[in-house]
C-alpha positions in Angstrom: -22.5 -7.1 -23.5 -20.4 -7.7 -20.1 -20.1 -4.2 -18.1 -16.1 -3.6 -17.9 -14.0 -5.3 -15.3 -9.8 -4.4 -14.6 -7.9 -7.2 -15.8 -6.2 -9.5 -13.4 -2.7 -9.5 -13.2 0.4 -13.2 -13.5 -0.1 -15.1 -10.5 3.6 -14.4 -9.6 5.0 -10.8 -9.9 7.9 -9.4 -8.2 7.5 -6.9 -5.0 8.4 -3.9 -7.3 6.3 -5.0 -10.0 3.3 -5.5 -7.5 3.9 -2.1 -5.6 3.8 -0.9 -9.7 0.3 -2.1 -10.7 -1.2 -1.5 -7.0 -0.3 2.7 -7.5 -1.3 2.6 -11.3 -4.6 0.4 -10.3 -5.6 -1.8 -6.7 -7.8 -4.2 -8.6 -5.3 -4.8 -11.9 -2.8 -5.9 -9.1 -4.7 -8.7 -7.5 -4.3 -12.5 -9.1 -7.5 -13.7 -10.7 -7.6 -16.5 -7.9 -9.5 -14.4 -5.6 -12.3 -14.6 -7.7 -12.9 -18.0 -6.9 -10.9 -18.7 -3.2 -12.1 -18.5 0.2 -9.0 -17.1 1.7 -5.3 -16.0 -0.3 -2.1 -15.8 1.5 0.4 -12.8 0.4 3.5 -12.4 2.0 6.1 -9.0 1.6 9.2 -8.1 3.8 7.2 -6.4 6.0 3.8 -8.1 6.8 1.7 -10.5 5.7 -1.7 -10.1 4.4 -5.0 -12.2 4.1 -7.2 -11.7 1.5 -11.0 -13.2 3.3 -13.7 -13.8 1.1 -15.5 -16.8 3.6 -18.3 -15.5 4.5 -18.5 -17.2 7.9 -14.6 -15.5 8.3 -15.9 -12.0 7.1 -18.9 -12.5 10.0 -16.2 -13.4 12.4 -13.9 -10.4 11.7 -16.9 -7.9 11.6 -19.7 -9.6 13.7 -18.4 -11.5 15.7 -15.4 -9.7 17.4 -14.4 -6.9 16.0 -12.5 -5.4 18.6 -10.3 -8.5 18.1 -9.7 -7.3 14.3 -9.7 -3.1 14.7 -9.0 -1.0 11.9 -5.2 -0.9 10.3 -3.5 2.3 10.8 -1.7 1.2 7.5 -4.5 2.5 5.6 -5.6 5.2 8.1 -2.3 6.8 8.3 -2.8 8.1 4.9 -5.6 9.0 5.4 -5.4 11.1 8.9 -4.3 14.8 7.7 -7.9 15.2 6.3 -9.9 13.0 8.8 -7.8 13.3 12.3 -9.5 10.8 14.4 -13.2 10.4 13.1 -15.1 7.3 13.4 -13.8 5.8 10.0 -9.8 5.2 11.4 -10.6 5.2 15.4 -11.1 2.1 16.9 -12.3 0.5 20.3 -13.6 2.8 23.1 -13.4 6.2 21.0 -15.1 4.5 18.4 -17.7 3.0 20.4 -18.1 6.6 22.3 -18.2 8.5 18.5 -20.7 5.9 17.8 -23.4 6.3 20.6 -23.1 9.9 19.8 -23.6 9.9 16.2 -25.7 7.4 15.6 -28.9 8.8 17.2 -29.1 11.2 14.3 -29.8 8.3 11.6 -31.9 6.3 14.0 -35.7 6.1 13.3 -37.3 8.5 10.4 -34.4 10.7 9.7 -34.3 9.8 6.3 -37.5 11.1 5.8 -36.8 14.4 7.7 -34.2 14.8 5.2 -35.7 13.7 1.9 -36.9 17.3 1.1 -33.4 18.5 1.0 -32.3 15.3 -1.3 -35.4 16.5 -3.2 -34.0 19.9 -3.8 -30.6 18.4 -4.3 -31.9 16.2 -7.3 -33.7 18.5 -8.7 -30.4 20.9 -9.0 -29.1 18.3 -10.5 -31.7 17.6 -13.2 -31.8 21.5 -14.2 -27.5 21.4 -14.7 -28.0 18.1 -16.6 -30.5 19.4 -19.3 -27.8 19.7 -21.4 -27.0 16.3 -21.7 -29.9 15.5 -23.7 -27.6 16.1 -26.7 -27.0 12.9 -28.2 -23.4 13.2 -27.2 -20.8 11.7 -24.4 -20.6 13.2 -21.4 -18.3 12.8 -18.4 -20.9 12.0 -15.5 -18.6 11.6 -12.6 -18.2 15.4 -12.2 -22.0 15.8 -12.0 -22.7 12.8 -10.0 -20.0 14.2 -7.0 -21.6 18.1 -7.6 -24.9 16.3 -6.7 -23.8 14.0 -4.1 -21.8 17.0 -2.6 -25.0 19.0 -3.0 -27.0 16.9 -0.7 -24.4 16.3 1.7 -24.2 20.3 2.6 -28.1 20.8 2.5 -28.8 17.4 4.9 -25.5 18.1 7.1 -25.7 22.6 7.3 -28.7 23.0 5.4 -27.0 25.1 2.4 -26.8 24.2 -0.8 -23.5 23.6 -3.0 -23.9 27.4 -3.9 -23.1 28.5 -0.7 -19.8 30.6 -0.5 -18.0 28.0 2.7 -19.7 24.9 0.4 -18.6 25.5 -2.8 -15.1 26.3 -1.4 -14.6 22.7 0.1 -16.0 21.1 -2.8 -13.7 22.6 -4.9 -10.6 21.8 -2.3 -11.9 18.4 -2.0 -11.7 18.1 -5.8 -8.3 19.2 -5.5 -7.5 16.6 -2.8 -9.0 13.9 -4.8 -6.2 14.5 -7.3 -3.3 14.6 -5.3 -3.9 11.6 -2.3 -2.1 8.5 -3.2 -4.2 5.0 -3.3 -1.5 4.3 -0.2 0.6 6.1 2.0 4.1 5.2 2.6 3.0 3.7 5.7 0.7 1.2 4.3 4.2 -0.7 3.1 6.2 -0.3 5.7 5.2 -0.1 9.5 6.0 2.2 12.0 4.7 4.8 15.0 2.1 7.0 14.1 5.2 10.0 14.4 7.0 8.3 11.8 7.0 10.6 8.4 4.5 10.0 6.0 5.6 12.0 3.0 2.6 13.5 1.7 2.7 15.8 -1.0 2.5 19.2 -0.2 -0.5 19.6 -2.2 -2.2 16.9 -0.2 -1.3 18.6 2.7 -2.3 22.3 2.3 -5.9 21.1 0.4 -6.5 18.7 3.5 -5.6 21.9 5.8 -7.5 24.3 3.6 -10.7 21.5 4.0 -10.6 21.3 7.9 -10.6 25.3 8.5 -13.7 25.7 5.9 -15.2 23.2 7.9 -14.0 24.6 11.3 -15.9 27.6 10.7 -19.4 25.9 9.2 -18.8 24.1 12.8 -18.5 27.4 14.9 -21.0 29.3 13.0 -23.5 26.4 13.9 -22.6 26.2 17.8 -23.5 30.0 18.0 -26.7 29.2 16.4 -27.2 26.5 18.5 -26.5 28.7 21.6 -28.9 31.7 20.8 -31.6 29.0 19.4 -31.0 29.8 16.0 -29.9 26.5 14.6 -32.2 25.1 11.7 -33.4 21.1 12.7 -30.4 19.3 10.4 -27.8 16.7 11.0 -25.6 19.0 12.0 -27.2 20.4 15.0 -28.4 17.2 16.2 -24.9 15.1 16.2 -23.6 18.6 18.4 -26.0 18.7 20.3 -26.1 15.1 21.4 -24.3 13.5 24.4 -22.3 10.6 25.0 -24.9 8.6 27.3 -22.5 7.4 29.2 -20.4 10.6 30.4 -22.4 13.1 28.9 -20.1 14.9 26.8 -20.8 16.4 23.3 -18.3 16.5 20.6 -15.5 19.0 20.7 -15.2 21.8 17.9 -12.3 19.6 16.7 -13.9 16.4 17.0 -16.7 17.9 15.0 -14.6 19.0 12.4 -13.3 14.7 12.3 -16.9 13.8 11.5 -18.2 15.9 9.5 -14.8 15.2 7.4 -15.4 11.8 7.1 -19.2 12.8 6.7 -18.2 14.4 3.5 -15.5 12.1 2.1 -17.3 8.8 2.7 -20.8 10.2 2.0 -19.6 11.9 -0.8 -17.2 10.0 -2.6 -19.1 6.6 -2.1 -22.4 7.8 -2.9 -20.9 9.9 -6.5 -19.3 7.0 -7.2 -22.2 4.3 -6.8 -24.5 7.0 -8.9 -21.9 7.5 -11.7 -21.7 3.9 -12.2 -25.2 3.6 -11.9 -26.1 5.8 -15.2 -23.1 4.6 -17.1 -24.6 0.9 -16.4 -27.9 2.5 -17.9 -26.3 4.0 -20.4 -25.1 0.6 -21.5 -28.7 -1.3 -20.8 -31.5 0.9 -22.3 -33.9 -1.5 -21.7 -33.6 -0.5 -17.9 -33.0 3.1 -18.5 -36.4 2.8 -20.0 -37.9 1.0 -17.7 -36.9 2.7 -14.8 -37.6 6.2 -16.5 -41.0 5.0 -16.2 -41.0 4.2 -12.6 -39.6 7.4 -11.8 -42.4 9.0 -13.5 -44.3 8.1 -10.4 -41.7 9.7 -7.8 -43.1 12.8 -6.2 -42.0 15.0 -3.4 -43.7 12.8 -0.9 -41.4 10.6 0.8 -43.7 7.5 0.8 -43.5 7.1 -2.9 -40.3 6.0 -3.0 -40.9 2.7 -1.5 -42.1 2.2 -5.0 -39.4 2.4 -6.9 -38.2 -1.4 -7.0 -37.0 -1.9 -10.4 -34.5 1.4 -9.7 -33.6 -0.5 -6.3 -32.3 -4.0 -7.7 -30.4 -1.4 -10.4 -28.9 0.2 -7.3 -28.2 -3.0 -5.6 -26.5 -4.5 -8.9 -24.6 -1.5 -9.2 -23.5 -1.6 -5.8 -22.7 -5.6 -6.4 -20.6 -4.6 -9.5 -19.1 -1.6 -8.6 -19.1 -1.3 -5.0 -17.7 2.2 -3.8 -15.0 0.8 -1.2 -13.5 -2.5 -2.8 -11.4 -3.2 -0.1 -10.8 -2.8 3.9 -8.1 -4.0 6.0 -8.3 -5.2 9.5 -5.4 -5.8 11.7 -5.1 -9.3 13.9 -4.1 -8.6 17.9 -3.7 -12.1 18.1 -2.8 -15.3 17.1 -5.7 -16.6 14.5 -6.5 -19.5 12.8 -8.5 -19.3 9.6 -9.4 -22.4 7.4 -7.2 -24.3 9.6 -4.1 -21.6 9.0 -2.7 -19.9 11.1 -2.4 -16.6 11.3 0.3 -14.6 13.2 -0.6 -11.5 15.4 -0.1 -7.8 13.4 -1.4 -9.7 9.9 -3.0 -7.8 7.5 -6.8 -9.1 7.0 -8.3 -8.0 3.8 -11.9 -7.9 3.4 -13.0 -7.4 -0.7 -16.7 -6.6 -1.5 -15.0 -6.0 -4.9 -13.8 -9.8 -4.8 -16.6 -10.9 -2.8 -19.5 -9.1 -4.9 -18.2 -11.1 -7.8 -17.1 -14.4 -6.8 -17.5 -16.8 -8.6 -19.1 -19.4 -5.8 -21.4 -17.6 -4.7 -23.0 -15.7 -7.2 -23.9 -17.1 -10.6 -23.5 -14.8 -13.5 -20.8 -13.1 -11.1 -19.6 -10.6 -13.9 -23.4 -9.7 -15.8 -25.3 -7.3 -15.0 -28.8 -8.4 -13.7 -30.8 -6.6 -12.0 -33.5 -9.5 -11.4 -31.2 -11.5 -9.7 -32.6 -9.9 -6.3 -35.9 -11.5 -7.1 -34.3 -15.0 -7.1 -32.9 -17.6 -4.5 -29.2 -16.8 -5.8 -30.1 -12.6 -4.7 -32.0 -13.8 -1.3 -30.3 -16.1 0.0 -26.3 -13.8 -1.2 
């Protein structure tokens, strides 16, 4: 049994019929040669794009000089009436400066400062899942983003998903999920940031409705944090931590950014890789079984989860499979030259784990699912 995987579309398909398949489906709107290419040239009225799967290209755009190859705004700009200007759409000096000031608060043993509130968070999640045991189908993704939500609230504010302010963006955010388009208007067809974006109003009021929930968790702590009050969580340490170099802390609304993107990307990502995760089980027993096994000897101590290694090379395959962000799109500021091509300044350059994770060059078995591959040359050396 192969685990599923969107069809490709014809190699050669009108603008309109393209602009089609990429709102019904990203992935069912890509040619089945990017499985196998280094680099794909696509061309529209408006830009031109680069699809990158090199590796020695993808080390240059992110590695290498990667203030030469920022973030496009044609993606951010959808993107921007829920996240304003956090770390995952800035670029060059605010970035760097949101950077130096969040990043001291996963440095180190953070993780396993906050593994008793993951803890509690699973073990929610194992008590609202008894039910499962039924025999029947159930739809996982719901539970995986209550639990992923769920640990996001007790690691970040140190409140679980019942909380009144918690539950209430959860169930907003759920609401948001519904009504954001894949792309904005603005990922077709350029323009300055002031240009109109046509969002639907649901998108809108739901992204608005987000940002004040979180505006208050955000006040509520900076009291706290003022009259010594402030429980030791994520939270407290990114506010309370300056920029080294001007020694600033984040504003209330700059806050607000972060913790945004805080909750969309560590949410939606890590629900997503989980979800896929048991339905991949659910199709391989054999390693549900097995790694049933190995959690048997999990226990509230962090150490024992450096033994889990059969449930990390699942992750890992999972993650290979099915990874949680298929795509990202840099933006050239000048002239390049890839694989002897060049490429013009303001391209598009797309970077695929979705491609990448499965191409057929450097990965044998691209499409199976095989968890012992990270034991082997092929795993290592990927």
């Amino acid at each position: 049994m192969m685990p599923p995987k969107p069809s490709s579309r014809p190699e050669k398909v009108t603008l309109w019929r393209y602009l089609k398949l990429f709102r019904q489906d990203i992935l069912s709107a890509q040619p089945a040669k990017l499985y196998r290419a280094w680099m794909a040239e696509f061309r529209t009225p408006f830009f031109r794009s680069y699809m990158v799967n090199d590796p020695n290209l993808i080390h240059r755009v992110l590695k290498e000089r990667p203030d030469d190859f920022p973030k496009s705004d044609r993606i951010g700009a959808g993107l921007r009436p829920l996240l304003g200007d956090s770390v995952f759409l800035t670029n060059g000096e605010t970035w760097k400066r949101q950077r130096r000031i969040i990043d001291p608060s996963f440095e180190g043993g953070r993780l396993r400062e906050t593994f008793p509130a993951m803890w509690a968070a699973g073990e929610a999640a194992v008590v609202r899942m008894k039910g499962f045991a039924d025999g029947q189908p159930h739809d996982i993704e719901p539970e995986t983003s209550h639990a992923a939500a769920d640990v996001i609230f007790r690691t970040l504010f140190s409140i679980p998903i019942e909380d009144e302010i918690a539950t209430r963006v959860f169930d907003e955010f759920r609401s948001y999920q519904r009504t954001q388009l894949i792309l904005n208007l603005a990922a077709f067809i350029p323009g300055p940031r002031w240009m109109p974006r046509f969002f639907k109003s649901e998108t809108k009021q739901t992204a608005k409705a987000i940002r004040a929930l979180i505006t208050d968790l955000t006040q509520q702590r900076l009291q706290a944090i003022k009259t010594g009050d402030a429980p030791d969580d994520l939270a407290t340490k990114i506010m309370t931590t300056a920029d080294p170099q001007t020694g600033e802390t984040f504003t209330v609304e700059e806050m607000v950014d972060q913790v945004a993107i805080f909750f969309l990307a560590g949410h939606e990502t890590s629900a997503s890789a989980l979800a896929w995760t048991l339905y991949l089980l659910a199709l391989y027993p054999e390693w549900q079984d097995a790694l049933a096994q190995e959690a048997d000897t999990l226990t509230a101590e962090f150490s024992s989860v450096s033994k889990l290694r059969k449930t990390r090379d699942v992750f890992r395959e999972a993650l290979r499979l099915y990874p949680p962000v298929p795509m990202m799109v840099r933006e050239t500021t000048c002239p390049e030259n890839f694989r002897h091509r060049d490429v013009p300044k303001g391209a598009q350059v797309v970077l695929s784990p979705w491609h990448l994770h499965r191409h057929e060059r450097l990965w044998d078995n691209p499409d199976g699912f095989d968890p012992t591959r990270w034991a082997t040359e092929n795993g290592i050396s990927v």
